[in-house]
C-alpha positions in Angstrom: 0.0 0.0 0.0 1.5 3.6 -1.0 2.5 5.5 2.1 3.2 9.2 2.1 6.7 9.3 0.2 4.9 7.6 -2.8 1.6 9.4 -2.7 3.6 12.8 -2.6 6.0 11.5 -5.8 2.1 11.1 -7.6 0.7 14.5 -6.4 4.5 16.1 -7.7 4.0 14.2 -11.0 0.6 15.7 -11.3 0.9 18.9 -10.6 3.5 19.2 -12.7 1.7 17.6 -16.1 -2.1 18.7 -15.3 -2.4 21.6 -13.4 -4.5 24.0 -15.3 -5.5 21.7 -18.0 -9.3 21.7 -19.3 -10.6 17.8 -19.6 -12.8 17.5 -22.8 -13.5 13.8 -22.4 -13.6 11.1 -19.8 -13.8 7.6 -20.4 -14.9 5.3 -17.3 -13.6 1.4 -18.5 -14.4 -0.4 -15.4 -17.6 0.5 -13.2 -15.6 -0.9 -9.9 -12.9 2.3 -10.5 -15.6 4.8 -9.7 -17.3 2.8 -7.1 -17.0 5.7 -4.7 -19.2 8.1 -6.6 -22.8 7.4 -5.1 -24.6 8.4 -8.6 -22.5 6.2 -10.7 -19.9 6.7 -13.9 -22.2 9.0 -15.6 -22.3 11.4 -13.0 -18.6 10.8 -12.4 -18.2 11.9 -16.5 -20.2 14.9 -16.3 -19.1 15.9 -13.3 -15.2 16.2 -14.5 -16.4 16.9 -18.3 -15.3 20.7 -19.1 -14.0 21.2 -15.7 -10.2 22.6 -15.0 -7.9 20.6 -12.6 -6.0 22.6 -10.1 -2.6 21.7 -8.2 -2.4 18.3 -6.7 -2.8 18.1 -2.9 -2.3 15.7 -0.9 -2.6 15.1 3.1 -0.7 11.5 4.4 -2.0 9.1 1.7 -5.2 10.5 0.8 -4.3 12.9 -2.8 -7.1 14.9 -4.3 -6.8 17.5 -7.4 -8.9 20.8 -6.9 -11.7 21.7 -9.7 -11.7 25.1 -10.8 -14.3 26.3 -13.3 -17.8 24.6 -13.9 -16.2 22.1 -10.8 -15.8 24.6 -8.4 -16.4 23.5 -5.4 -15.4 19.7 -5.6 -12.2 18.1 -5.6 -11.4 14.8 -8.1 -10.3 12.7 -5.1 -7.7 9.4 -6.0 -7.4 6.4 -4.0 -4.8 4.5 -5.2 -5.0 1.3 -2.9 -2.8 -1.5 -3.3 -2.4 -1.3 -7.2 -3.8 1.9 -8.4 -1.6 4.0 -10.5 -2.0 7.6 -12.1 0.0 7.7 -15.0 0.5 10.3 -17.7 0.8 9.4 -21.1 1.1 10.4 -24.5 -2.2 9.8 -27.0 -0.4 7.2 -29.2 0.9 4.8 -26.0 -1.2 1.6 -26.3 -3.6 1.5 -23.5 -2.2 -0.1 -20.1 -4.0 -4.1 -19.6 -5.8 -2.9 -16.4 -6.8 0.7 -17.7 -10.0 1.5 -16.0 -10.4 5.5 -16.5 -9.0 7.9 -19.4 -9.2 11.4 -19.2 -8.5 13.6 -22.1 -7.9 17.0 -22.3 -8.7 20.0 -24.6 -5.3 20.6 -25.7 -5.0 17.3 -27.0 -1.4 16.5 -24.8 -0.9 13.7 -22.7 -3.4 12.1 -21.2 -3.9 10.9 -17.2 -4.7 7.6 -16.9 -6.2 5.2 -14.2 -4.8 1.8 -14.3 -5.6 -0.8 -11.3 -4.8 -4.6 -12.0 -6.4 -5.3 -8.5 -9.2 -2.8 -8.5 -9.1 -1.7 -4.8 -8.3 1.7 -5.8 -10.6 4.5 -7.5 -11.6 7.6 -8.3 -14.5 10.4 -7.1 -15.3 13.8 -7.5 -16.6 15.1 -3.9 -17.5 18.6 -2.5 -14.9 19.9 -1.0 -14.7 21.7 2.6 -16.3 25.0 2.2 -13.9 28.2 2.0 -10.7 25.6 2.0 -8.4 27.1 -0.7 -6.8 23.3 -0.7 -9.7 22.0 -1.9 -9.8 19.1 0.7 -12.5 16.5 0.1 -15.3 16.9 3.3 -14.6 12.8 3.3 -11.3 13.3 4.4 -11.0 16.4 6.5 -11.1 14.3 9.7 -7.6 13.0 8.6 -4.3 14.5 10.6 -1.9 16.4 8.8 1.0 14.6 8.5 5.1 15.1 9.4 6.2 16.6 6.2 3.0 19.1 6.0 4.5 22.7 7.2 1.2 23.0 9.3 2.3 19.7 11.6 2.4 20.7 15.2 5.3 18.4 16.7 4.6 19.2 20.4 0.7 18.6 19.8 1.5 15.4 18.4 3.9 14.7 21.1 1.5 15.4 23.8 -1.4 13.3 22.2 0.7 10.1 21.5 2.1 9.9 25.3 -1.5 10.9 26.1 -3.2 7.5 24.1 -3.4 4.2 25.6 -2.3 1.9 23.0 0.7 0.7 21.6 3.6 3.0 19.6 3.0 1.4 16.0 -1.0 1.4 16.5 -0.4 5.2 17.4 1.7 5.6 14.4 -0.7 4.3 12.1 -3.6 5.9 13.6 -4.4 8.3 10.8 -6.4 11.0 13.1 -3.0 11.4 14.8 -0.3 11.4 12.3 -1.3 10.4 9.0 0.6 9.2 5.8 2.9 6.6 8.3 2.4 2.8 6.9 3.2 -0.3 8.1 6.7 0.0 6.3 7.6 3.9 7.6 6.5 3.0 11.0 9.2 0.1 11.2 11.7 1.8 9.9 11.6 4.7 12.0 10.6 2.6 15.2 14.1 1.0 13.8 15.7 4.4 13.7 14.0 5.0 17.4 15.5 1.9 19.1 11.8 1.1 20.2 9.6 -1.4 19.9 6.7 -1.6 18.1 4.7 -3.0 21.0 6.0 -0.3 23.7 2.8 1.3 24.9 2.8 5.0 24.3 2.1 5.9 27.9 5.7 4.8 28.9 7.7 6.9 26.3 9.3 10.3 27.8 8.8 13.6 25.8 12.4 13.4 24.4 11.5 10.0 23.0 8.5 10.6 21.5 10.0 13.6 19.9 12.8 11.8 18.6 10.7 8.8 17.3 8.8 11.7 15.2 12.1 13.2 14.0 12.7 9.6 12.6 9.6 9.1 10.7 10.0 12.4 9.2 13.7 11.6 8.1 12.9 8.2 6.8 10.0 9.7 4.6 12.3 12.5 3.3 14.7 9.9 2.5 12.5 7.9 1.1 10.8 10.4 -1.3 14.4 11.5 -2.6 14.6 8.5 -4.4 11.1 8.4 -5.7 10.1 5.7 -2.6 9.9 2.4 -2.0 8.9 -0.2 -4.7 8.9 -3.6 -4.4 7.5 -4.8 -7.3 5.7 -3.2 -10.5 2.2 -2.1 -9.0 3.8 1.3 -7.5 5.4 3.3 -10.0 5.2 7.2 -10.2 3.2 9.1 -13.2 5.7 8.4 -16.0 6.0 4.7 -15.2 9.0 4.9 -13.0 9.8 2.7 -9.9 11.3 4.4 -6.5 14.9 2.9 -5.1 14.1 3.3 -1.6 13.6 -0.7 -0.9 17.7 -0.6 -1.0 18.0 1.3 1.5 15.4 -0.1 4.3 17.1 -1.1 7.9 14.4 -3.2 9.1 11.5 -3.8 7.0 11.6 -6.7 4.8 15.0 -7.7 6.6 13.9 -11.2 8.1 17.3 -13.0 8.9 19.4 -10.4 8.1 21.8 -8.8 10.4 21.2 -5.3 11.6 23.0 -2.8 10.6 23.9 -1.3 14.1 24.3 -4.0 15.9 24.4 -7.2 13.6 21.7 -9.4 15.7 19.1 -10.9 13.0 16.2 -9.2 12.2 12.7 -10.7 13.1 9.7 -10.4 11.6 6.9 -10.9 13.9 3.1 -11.5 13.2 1.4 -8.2 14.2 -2.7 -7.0 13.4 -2.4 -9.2 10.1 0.4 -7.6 9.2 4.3 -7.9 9.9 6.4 -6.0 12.2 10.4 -6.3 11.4 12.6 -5.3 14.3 16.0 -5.9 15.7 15.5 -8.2 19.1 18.5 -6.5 20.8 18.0 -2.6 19.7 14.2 -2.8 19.9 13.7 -4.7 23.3 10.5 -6.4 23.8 9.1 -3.7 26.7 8.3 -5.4 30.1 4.8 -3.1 30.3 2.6 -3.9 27.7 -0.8 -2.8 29.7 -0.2 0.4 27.4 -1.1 1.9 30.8 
């Protein structure tokens, strides 16, 4: 599932090839794609048909495009799930296997296309919050803003994650705290932390919970430098391109293999139907796991 460095690659590649752009014709090629929009892929067409697209926005992994013109008002909202991507592409490229929306545009340039092999993903148009000059969907503006958003206030989020009774990595992927952190940041930075992913929240000082944010942000910035992390062909950004970040990972997706600070193997535990990868001698398994 795309976290924040890859969803913010997407919303760069975007607002760099369709900001401002009219769209003259949309093409829905799979009903499942548009699933979200209550009145169906007609509304969706006519809804987007004629409209201008803004500057892509994004808040954690939740990335939305503003409407300006006969859209005013309402965003186009992507959700790219585990498969979705948002690629941009000349007219004459032959159409992906799992296309499922086209949009064309009244300068006849390259078109943005939705391709899914797995279908979880889609797109909307929604109303946006009213007087927002983001343009943020009213579906999503319960969501947190997120470490690399200039509007993220580090000793509020320090004071609600001591404050929760849980566990650090369900508080990290609690997106009404922090959003955009994913199974795959959150190890990495609890890596970075020397905590454990089971450590309840309540026991972490200030300065730890502090640092542990300064490590997510770091990873993510690292991670978006190289265009994020792909591990296989179903995340690539709008020009088709995978990220390098995999190459760089400390813990996650590690199994076996020795840390590198301390050499001890990294285990992967079973955690929430997920996996939790963590070094057994720099993340201790915590002695209080009330969370209280």
């Amino acid at each position: 599932m795309p976290e924040l460095p890859e969803v913010e690659v997407v919303r760069r590649g975007l607002a760099n090839w369709v900001a401002g752009r009219t769209v003259a014709d949309v093409q829905v090629l799979h009903p499942r794609a548009v699933r979200r929009q209550p009145a169906g892929a007609a509304d969706f067409t006519a809804r987007l048909t004629g409209t201008t697209l803004g500057t892509a926005q994004r808040r954690g992994k939740y990335l939305w495009v503003p409407l300006t013109g006969a859209g005013a008002g309402f965003s186009l909202i992507g959700h790219l799930g585990m498969s979705g991507q948002l690629l941009v592409q000349d007219p004459a490229v032959p159409d992906e296997t799992h296309l499922r929306v086209r949009l064309r545009f009244a300068d006849d340039g390259r078109e943005l296309r939705f391709v899914d092999q797995r279908t979880f993903g889609g797109l909307a148009v929604e109303e946006a919050e009213e007087g927002d000059p983001e343009g943020t969907p009213v579906s999503i503006a319960h969501i947190a803003r997120d470490p690399l958003d200039q509007r993220f206030d580090d000793g509020t989020f320090v004071a609600a994650l001591r404050a929760k009774r849980t566990t650090v990595k369900r508080a990290l992927l609690d997106q009404t705290l922090i959003s955009g952190v994913g199974n795959i940041y959150a190890d990495e930075a609890l890596w970075r932390a020397k905590l454990h992913y089971d450590r309840p929240t309540a026991t972490l000082t200030r300065p730890q919970a502090a640092a542990l944010l300064t490590h997510a942000r770091d990873v993510m910035t690292a991670a978006l430098a190289v265009g994020g992390t792909s591990f296989d062909s179903l995340y690539v950004n709008v020009n088709g391109e995978s990220g390098y970040f995999s190459r760089d990972l400390d813990a996650y997706g590690r199994e076996h293999e020795p840390c590198r600070r301390c050499g001890t193997a990294i285990r992967r535990a079973a955690w929430m139907n997920r996996s939790s990868y963590f070094c057994p001698r720099c993340q201790r398994v915590p002695r209080d796991r009330s969370g209280g």
